[in-house]
N, C-alpha and C positions, 0 to 999 in steps of 0.2 A: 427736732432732737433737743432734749431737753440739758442745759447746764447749770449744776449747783454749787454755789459759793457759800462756806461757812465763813461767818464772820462770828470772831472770836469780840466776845466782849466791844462790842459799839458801844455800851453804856456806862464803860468804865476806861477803856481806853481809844480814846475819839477827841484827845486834847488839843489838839490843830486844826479840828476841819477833816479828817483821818478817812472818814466816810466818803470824802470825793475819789478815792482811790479804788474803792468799791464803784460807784456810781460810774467812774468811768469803765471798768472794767465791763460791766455789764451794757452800757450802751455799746461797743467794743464787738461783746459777741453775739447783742444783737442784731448790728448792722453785720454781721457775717452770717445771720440765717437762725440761729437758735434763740431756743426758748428759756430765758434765767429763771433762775427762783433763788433767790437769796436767801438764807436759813442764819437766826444767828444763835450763837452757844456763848452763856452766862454761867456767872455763880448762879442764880435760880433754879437749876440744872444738877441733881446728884452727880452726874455726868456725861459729858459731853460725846456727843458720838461723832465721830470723822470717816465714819465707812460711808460709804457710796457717796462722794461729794467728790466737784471736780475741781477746784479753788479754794485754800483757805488765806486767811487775812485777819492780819493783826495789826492795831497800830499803838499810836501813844499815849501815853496819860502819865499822872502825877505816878511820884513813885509808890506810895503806896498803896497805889490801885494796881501798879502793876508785879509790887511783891504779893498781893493777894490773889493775883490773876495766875502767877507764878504757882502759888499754892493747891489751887485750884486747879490747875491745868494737870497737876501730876497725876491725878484721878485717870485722865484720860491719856496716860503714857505710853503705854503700848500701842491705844490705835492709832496715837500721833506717829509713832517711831514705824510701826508700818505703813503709813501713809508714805512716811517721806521713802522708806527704802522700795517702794512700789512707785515711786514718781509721781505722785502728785504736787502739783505747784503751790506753791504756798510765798510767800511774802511776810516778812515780821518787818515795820520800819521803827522811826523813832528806837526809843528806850524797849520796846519792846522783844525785842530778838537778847536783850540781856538776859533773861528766864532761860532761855536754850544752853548758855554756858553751865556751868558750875553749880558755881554759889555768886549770889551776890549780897557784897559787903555795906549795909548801912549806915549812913551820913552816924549814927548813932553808935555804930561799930558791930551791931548785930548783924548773923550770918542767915539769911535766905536762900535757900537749894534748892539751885536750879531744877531743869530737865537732866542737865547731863547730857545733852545732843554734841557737846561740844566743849573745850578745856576751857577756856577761857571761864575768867573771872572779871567783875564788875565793882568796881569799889567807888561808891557814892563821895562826893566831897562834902566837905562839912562847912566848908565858907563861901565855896560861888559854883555859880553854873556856866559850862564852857559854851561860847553861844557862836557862829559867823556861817558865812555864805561859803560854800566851799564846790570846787569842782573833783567829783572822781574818776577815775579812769579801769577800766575793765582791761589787763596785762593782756590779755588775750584775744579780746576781739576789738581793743584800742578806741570803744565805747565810752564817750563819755555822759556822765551824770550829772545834774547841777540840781542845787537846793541849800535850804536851811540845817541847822543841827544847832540845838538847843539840848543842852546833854545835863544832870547834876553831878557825872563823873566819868571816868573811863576806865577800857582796860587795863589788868594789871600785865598783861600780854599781847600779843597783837601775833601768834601761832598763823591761827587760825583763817584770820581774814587774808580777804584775797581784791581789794580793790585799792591801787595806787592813791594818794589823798594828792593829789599836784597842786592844787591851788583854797587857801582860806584866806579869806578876807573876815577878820575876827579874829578871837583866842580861841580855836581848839587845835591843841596840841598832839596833833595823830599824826601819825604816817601811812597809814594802813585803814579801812574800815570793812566793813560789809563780811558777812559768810555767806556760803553754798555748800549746800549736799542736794546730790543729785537734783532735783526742781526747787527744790526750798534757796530760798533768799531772804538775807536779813541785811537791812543797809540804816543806817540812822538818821537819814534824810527823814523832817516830819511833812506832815501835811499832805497836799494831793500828789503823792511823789508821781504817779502814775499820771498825771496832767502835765505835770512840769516837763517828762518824758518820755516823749512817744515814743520811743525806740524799746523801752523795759518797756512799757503795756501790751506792745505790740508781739515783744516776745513771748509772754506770758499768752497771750491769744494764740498764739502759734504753735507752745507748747499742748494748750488745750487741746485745739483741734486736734494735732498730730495726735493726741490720746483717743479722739474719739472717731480717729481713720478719716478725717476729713480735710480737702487741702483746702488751705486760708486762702482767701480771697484778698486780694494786694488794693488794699483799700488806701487814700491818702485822706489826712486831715492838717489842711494847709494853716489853718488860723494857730493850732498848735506845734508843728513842726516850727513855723515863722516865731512862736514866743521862744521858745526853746532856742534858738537861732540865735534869737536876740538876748535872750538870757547868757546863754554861754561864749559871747561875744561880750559881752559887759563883763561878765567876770573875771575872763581871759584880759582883759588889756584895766583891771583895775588894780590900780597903784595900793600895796599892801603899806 
């Protein structure tokens, strides 16, 4: 059985390393028995198509590869906005889930429009970038997240998001991060967020399957469970 993953822009937004969150995704399901094909969708693309794929993924990059990626993506608005009301899973990390709000606001004070998937607005700063180690938490299934966040601004609301910010080691000033609609997730953690933790890769494998009538196989991967352990163990008892 065969599973597809579009990856949105690898060659514009992949400014951390971004791609290891793909690469694990796919060794993931194919240690559960399927067969991946990674597909990826660019500006080189009149536009992009998002029917029949069972993954999409987006990650981070400078900003203005990701107002342009912003711009671009609206081409392909409706089959995104039915993908997600149809449940497909998707992932935005870094900077890149700001496109789904609004508008967002440039360090220059120009307006970039969004998707519209969500109210929120993004307004770039003009002097610094918010950067530290931060742990998050899931209200609901009291999951925690750990990783980087390297931001050049934030929301001008925090509506919408829905994961607790309990601990930064650094300056960003949030309370709140991350959205969901139905499978879609956007969290501002960069880089391999999906290495860092197994618990979100895992889900997302689980989501798959369950799409494709098939029950996940209770796999463990101890070398990663153990970093993650020890990550969120050092961040939990570090002195702010």
């Amino acid at each position: 059985m065969k599973v597809r993953i579009l990856y949105l822009y690898p060659d514009y937004m992949n400014l951390y390393g971004d791609n290891g969150n793909v690469r694990i995704l796919e060794r993931r399901l194919t240690d559960q028995g399927f067969e991946v094909e990674i597909v990826s969708g660019t500006i080189t693309s009149p536009r992009i198509s998002i029917k029949d794929v069972d993954f999409v993924y987006m990650g981070s990059g400078f900003e203005s590869n990701r107002n342009m990626a912003a711009d671009h993506l609206k081409r392909s608005i409706d089959d995104l906005k039915k993908a997600i009301d149809d449940g497909v899973p998707m992932l935005f990390t870094g900077n890149s889930y700001d496109i789904l709000g609004k508008t967002i606001i440039t360090s220059d004070f120009s307006l970039v429009e969004g998707l519209g998937i969500f109210d929120y607005t993004f307004k770039d700063d003009v002097k610094k970038r918010f950067t530290g180690d931060v742990i998050l938490e899931d209200p609901v299934t009291k999951n925690r997240y750990v990783g980087f966040i390297n931001r050049a601004g934030l929301a001008e609301q925090e509506d919408d998001f829905v994961f607790d910010v309990v601990k930064v080691i650094g300056e960003v000033p949030i309370g709140k991060d991350g959205i969901r609609k139905n499978n879609l997730l956007g969290i501002s953690l960069i880089g391999p967020v999906l290495v860092k933790n197994p618990k979100l890769a895992e889900s997302f494998v689980n989501m798959i399957c369950s799409r494709k009538g098939v029950q996940p196989k209770k796999l463990i991967y101890p070398r990663m469970e153990k970093s993650y352990e020890k990550t969120l163990k050092a961040l939990a008892e570090a002195e702010v």
